[in-house]
ZAPAKOL-118292 format. One record per atom (N, C-alpha, C, O): residue in three letters; x, y, z. Coordinates in steps of 0.05 Angstrom, whole numbers, plus 32768, in hexadecimal, padded with zeros to 4 digits. Layout:
ALAXYZ...
! end
This chain:
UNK7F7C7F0C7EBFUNK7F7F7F1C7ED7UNK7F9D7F1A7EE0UNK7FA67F037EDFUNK7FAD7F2D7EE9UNK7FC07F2B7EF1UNK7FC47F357F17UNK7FB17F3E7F23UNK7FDB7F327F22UNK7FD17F297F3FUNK7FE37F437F40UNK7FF57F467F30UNK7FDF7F5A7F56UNK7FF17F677F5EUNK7FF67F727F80UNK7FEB7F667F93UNK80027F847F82UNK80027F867FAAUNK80067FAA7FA9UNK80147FB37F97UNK7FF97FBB7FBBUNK7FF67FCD7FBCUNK7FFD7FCE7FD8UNK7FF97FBB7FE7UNK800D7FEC7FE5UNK80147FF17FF8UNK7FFD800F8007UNK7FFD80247FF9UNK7FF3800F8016UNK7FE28026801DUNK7FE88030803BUNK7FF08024804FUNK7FE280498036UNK7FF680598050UNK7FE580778057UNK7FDF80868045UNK7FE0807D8071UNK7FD680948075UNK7FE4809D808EUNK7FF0808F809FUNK7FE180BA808FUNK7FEE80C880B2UNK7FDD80E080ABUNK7FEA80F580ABUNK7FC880E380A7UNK7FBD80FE80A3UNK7FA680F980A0UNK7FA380EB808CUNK7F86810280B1UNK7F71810380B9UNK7F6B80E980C5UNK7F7580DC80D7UNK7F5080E380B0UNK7F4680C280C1UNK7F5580AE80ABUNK7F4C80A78094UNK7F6680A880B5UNK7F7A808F80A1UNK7F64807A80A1UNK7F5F8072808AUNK7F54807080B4UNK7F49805380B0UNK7F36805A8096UNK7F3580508080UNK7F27807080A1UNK7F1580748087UNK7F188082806FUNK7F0580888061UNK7F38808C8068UNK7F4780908052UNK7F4F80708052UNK7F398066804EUNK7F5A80638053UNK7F6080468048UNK7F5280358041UNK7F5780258030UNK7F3680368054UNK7F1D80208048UNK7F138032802DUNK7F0F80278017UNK7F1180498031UNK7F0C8055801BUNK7F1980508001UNK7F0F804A7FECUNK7F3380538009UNK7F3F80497FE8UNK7F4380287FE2UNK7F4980217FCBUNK7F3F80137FF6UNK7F3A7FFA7FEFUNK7F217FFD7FDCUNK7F217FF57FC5UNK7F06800A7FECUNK7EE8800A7FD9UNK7EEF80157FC9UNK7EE2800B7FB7UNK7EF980217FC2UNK7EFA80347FA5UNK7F0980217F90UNK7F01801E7F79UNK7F2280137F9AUNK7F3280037F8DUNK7F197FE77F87UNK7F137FE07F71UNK7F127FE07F97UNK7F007FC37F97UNK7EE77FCD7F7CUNK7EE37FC07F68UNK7EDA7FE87F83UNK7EC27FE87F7AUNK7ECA7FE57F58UNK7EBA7FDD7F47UNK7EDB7FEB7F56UNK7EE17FE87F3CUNK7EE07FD07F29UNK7EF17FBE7F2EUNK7ECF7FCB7F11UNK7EC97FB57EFCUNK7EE67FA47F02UNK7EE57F8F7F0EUNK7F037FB17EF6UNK7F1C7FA17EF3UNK7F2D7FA27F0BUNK7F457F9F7F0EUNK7F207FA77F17UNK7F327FA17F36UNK7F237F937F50UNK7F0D7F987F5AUNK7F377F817F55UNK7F2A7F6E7F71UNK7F427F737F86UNK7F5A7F717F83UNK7F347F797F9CUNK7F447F777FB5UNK7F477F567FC1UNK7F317F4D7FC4UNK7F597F477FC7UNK7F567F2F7FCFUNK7F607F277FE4UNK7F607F107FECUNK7F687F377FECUNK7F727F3B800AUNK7F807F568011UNK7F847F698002UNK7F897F53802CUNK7F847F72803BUNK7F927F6D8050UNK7F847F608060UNK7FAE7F73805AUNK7FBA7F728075UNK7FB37F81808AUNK7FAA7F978086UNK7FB57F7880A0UNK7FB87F8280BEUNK7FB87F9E80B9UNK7FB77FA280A1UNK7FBA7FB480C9UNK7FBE7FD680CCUNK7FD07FD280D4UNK7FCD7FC480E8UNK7FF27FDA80CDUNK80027FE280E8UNK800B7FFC80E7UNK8008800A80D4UNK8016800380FBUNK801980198102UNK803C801E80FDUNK804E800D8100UNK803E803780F4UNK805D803680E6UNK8062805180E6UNK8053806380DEUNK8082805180F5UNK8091806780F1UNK809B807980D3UNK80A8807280C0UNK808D809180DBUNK8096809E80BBUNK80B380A380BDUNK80C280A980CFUNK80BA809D809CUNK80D98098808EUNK80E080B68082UNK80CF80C8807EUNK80F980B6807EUNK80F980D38076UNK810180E6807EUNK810680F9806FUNK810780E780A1UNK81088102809FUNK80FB812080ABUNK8102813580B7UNK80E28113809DUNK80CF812480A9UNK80B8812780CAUNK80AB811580D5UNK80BA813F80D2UNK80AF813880E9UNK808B813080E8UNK807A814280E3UNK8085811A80EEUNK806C811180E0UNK805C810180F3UNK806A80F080FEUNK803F810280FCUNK803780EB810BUNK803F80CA80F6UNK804980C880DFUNK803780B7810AUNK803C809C8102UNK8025809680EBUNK800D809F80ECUNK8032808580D3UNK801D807D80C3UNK800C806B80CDUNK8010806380E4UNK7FF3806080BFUNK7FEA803F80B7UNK7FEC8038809FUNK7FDF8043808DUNK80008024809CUNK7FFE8016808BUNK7FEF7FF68081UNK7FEE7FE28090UNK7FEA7FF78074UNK7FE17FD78065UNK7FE67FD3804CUNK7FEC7FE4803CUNK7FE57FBC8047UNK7FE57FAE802FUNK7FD97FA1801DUNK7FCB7F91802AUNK7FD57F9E8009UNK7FB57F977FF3UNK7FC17F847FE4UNK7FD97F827FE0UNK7FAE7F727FDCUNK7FBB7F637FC2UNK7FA47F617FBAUNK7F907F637FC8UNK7FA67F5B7F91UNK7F907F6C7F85UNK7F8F7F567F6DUNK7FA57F4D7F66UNK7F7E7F4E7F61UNK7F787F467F48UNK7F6A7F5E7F3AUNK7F587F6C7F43UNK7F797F617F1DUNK7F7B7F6F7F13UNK7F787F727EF6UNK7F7C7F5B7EEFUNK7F737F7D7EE3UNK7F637F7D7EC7UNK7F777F937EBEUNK7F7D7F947EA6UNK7F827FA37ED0UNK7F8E7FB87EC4UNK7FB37FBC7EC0UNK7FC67FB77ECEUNK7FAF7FC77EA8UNK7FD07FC97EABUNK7FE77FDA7EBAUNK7FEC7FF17EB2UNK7FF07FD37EC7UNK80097FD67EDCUNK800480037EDAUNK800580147EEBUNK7FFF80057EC5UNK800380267EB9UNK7FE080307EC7UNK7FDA80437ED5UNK7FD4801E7EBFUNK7FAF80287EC8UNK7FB180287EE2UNK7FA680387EF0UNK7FC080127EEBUNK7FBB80117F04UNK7FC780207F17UNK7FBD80217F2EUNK7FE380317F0DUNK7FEA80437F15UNK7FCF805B7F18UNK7FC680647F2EUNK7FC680637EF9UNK7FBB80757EFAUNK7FA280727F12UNK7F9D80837F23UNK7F96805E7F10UNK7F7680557F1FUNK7F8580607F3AUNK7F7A80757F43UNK7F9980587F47UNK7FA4805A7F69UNK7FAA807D7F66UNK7F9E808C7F75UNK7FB780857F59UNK7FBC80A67F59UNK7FA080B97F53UNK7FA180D27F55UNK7F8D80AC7F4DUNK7F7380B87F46UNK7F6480B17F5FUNK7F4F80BD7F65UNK7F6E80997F71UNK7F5C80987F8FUNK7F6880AC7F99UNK7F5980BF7F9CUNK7F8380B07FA3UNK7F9480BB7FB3UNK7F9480D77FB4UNK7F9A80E87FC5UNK7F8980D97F94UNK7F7C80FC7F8EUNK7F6180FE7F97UNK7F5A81127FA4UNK7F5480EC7F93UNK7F3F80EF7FA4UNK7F3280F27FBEUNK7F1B80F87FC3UNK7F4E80EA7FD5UNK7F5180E87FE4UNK7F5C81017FF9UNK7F5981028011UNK7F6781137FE9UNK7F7C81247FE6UNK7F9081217FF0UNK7F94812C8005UNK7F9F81127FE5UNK7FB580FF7FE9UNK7FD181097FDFUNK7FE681097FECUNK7FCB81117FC3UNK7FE181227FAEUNK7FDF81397FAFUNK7FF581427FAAUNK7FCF814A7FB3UNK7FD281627FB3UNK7FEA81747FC8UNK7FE981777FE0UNK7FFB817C7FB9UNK801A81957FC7UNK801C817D7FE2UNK801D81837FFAUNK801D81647FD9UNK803181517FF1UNK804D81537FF2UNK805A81567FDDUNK805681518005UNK8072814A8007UNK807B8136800AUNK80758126801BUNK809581317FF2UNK809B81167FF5UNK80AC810A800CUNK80BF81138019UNK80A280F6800EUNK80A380ED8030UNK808F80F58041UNK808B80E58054UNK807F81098040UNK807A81198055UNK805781038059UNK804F80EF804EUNK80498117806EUNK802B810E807FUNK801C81058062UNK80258108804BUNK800380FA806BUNK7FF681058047UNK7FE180F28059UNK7FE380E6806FUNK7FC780F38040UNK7FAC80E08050UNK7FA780C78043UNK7F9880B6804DUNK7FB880C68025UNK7FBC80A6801FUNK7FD180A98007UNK7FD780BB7FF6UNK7FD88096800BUNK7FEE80917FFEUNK7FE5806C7FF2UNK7FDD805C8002UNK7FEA80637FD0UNK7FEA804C7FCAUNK8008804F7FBCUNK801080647FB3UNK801580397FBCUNK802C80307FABUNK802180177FA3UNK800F800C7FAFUNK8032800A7F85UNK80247FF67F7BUNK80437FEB7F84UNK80587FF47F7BUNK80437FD57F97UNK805A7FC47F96UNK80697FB07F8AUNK80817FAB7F89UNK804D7F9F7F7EUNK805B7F877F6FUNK80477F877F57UNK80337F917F5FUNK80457F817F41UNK80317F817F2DUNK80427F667F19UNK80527F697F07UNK80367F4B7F24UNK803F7F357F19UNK80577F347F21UNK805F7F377F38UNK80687F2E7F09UNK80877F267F0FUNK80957F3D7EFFUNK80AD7F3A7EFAUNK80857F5A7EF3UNK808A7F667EE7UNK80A27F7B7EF6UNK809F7F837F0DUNK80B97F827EE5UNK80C87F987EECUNK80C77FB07ED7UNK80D87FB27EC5UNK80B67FBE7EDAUNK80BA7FDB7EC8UNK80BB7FF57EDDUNK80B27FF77EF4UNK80D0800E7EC7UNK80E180207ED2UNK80CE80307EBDUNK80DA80307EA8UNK80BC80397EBAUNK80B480517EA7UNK80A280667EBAUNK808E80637EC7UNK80B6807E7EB6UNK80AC80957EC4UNK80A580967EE0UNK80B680907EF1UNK8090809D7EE6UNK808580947F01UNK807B807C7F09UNK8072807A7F20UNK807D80667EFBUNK807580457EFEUNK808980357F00UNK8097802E7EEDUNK808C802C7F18UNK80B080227F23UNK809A80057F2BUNK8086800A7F38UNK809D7FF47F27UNK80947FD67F2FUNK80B67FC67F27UNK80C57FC97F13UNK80B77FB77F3BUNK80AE7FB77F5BUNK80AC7FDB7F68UNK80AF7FEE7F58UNK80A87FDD7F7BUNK80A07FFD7F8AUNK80CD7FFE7F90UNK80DC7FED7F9AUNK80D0800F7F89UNK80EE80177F93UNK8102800A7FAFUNK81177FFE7FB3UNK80E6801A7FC3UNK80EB80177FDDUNK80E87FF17FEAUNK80F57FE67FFCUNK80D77FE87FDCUNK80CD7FD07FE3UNK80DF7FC27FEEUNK80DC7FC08007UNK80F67FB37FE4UNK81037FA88003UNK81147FB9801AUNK811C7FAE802FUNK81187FD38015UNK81257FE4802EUNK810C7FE28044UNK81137FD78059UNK80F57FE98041UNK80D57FED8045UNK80CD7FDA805BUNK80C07FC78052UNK80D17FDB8076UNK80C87FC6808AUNK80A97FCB808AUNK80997FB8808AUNK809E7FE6808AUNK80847FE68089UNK80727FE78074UNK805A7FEE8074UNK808C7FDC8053UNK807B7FD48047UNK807C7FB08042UNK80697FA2803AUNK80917FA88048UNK80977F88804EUNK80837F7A805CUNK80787F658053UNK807E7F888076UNK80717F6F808EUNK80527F6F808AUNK80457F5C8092UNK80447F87807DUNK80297F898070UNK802A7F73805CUNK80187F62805BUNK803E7F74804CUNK803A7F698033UNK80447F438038UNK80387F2F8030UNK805D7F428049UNK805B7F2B8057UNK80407F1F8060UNK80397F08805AUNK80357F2E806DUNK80197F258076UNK800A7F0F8063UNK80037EF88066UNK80077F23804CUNK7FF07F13803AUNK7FFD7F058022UNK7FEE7EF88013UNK801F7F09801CUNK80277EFB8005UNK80447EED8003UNK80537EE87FEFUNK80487EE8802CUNK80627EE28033UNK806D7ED08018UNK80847ED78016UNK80687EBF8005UNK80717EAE7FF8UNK80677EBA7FE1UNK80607EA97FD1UNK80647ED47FD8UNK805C7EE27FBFUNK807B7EE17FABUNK80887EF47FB5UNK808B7ED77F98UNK80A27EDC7F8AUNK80A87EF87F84UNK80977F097F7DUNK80C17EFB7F87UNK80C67F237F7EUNK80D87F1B7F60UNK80E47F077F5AUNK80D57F357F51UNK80DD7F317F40UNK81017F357F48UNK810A7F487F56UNK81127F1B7F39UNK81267F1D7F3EUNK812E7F057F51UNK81457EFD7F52UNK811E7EFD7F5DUNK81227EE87F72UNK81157EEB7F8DUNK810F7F017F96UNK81137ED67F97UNK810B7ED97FB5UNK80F67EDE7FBCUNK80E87EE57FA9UNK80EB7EDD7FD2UNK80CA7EE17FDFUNK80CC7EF57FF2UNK80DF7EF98001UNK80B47F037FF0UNK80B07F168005UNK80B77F18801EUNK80BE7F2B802BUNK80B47EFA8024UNK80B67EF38043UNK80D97EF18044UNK80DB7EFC805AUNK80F07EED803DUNK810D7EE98032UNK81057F028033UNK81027F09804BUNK80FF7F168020UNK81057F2C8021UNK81027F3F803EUNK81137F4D8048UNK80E97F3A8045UNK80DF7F3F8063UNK80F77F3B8082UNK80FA7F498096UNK81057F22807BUNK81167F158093UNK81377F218087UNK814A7F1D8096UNK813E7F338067UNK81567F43806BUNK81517F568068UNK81627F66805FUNK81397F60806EUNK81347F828072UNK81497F908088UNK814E7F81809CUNK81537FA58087UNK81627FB780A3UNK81587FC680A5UNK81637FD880B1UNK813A7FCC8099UNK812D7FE980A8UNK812B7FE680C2UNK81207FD280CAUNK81387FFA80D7UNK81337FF880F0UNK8121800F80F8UNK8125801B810DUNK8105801880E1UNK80EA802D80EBUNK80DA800F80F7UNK80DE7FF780F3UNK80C38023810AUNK80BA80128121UNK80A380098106UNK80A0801880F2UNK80957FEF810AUNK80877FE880FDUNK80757FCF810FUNK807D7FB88110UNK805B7FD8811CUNK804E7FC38130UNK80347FC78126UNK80267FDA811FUNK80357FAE8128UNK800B7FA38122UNK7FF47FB78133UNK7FF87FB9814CUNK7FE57FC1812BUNK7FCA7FDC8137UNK7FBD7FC1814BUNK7FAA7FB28147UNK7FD17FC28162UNK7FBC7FAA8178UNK7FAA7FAB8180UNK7FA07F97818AUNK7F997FCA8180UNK7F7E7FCE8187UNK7F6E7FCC8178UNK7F597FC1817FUNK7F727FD68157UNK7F677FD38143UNK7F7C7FC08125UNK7F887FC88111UNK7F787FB1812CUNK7F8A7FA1811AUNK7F7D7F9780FCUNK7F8D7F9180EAUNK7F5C7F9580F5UNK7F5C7F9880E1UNK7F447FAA80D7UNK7F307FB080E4UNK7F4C7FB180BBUNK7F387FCC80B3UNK7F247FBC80A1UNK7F277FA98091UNK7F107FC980A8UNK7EEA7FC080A3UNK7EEC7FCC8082UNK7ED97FD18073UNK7EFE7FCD807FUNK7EFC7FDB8062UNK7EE07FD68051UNK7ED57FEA804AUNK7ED77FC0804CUNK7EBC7FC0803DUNK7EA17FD2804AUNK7E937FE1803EUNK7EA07FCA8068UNK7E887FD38078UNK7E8A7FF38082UNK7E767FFE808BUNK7EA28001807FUNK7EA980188084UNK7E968034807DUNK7E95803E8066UNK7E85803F8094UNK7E6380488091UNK7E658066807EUNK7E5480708070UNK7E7F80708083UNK7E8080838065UNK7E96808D8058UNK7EAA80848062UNK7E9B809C8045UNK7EAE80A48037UNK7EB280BE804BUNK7EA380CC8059UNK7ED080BF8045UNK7EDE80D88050UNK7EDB80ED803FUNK7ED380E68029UNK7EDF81088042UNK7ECE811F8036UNK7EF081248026UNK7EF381378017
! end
């Protein structure tokens, strides 16, 4: 099994139950385990674009599959989700997964960038991922949490204080 960290993001319909949704879909799967699951926070969209605020969270995953499947498995939720279809990059969308760390591996092939590109510019993908793997190693050096404390993203990035964490398993249905 190899250990990896996934970034998940919605600003478009019911995010809570687009996100528990693609945790179950990710979990239900034979070679994939969810093993933890960060806080919801709430985060300014990057970019550019004029956009409501995301939710973001963070996953970390035991895993059976290789860095490439597991690409494919997350772009086959996210389609299922309608996630990919004529999005704009940067822009709203109803889920979004990036694979951020996959071991200590660094590969550049095609659309499979591990580590994720953005990952240390990324405050609201740092402090999710801080959450559950502050002392996780990046490839290259250093820990998340180091990486977390020289971030200069100055987008707003605060913990969902009303709803701070998502029921993802118990979640009563799938989004249409």
């Amino acid at each position: 099994m190899s250990s990896a960290y996934l970034s998940l993001g919605c600003n478009v319909g019911d995010c809570r139950a687009n996100l528990a949704t693609a945790l179950r879909r990710l979990h239900a799967r034979e070679d994939v385990t969810v093993t933890g699951v960060s806080s919801v926070y709430i985060t300014e969209p990057v970019g550019g674009i004029e956009q409501p605020s995301f939710l973001n969270l963070a996953a970390a995953l035991e895993t059976e599959l290789t860095p490439e499947e597991l690409l494919s498995a997350c772009r086959e939720i996210e389609t299922g989700l309608g996630g990919r279809e004529g999005r704009q990059h940067m822009g709203p969308r109803p889920i979004d997964l990036d694979i951020l760390l996959y071991e200590q591996l660094e590969i550049a092939a095609g659309d499979l960038i591990i580590p994720h590109p953005g990952l240390l510019e990324r405050a609201f993908v740092l402090v999710p991922l801080a959450e559950i793997a502050a002392d996780a190693e990046l490839p290259g050096g250093g820990t998340v949490a180091e990486a977390l404390r020289s971030c200069a993203d100055g987008h707003g990035v605060e913990a969902d204080r009303e709803r701070p964490r998502l029921d993802w398993r118990n979640q009563p249905s799938e989004p249409k």
